[in-house]
C-alpha atoms as one frame of an Amber mdcrd trajectory, in Angstrom:
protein
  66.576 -94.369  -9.494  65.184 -96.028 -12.509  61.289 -96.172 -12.988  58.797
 -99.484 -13.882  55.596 -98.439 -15.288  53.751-101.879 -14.744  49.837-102.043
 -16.395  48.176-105.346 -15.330  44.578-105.873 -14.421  44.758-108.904 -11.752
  45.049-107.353  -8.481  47.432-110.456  -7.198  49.494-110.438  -9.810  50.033
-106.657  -9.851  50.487-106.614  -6.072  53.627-109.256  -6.405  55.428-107.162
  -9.365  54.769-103.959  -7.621  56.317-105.622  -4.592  59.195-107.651  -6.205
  60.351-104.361  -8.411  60.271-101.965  -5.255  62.692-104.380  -3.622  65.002
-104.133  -6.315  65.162-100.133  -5.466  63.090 -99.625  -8.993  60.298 -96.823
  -8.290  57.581 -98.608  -8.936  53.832 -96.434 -10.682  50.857 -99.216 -11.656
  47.918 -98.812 -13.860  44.914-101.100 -14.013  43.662-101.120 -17.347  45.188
-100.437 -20.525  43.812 -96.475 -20.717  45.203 -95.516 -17.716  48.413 -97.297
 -18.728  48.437 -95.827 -21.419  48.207 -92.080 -19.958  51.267 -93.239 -17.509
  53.570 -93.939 -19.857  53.051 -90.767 -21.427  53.153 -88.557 -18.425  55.787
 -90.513 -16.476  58.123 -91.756 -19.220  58.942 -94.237 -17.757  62.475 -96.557
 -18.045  60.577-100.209 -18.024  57.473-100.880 -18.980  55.926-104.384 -18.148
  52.527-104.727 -20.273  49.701-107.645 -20.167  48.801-108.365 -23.120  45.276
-108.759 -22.877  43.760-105.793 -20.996  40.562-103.709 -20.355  40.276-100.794
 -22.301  42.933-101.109 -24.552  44.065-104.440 -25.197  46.392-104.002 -28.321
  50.022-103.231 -27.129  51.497-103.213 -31.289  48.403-100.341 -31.700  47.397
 -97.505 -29.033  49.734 -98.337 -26.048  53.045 -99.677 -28.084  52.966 -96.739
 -29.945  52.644 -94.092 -26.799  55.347 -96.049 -25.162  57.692 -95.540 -27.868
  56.714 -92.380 -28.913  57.371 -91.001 -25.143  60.128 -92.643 -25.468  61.544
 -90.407 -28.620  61.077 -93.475 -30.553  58.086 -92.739 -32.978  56.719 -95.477
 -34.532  60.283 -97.401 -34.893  60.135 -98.640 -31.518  60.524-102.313 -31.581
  58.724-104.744 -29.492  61.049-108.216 -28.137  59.133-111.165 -28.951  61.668
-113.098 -26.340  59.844-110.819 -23.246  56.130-111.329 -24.500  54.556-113.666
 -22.387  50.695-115.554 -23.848  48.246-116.205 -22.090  46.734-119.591 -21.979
């Protein structure tokens, strides 16, 4: 079964991804903040990570929680980020 890792601080929004994912058959871990996110992806390795861009604690995905995604990942610091899946706030 294939794993989302999905790190988003609005409870509603959060709820519905956890939700739509899990009904999809994806097993489905959540973080609240951009730490704890951060700690997931490294213990879980996940297979999809969906990241907000602007969170508490660590709020810089191209710094601190891009880089533990890819390094868990076996990636190192040549992971690259897709500018078509990167959503802005506004």
């Amino acid at each position: 079964m294939k794993s989302v890792l999905i790190v988003e601080d609005n409870q509603a929004m959060l709820r519905g991804l956890e939700d739509n994912f899990a009904m999809k058959g994806y097993r489905v871990k959540t973080a609240p903040d951009g730490e704890r996110g951060l700690h997931a992806a490294l213990a879980g390795r996940p297979d999809l990570v969906i990241l907000d861009i602007m969170l508490p604690k660590l709020n810089d995905p191209s710094a601190e929680a891009g880089y533990a995604y890819h390094h868990a990942h076996g990636q190192g610091s040549r992971g690259r980020r897709d500018p078509r899946t990167e959503r802005r706030g506004g």
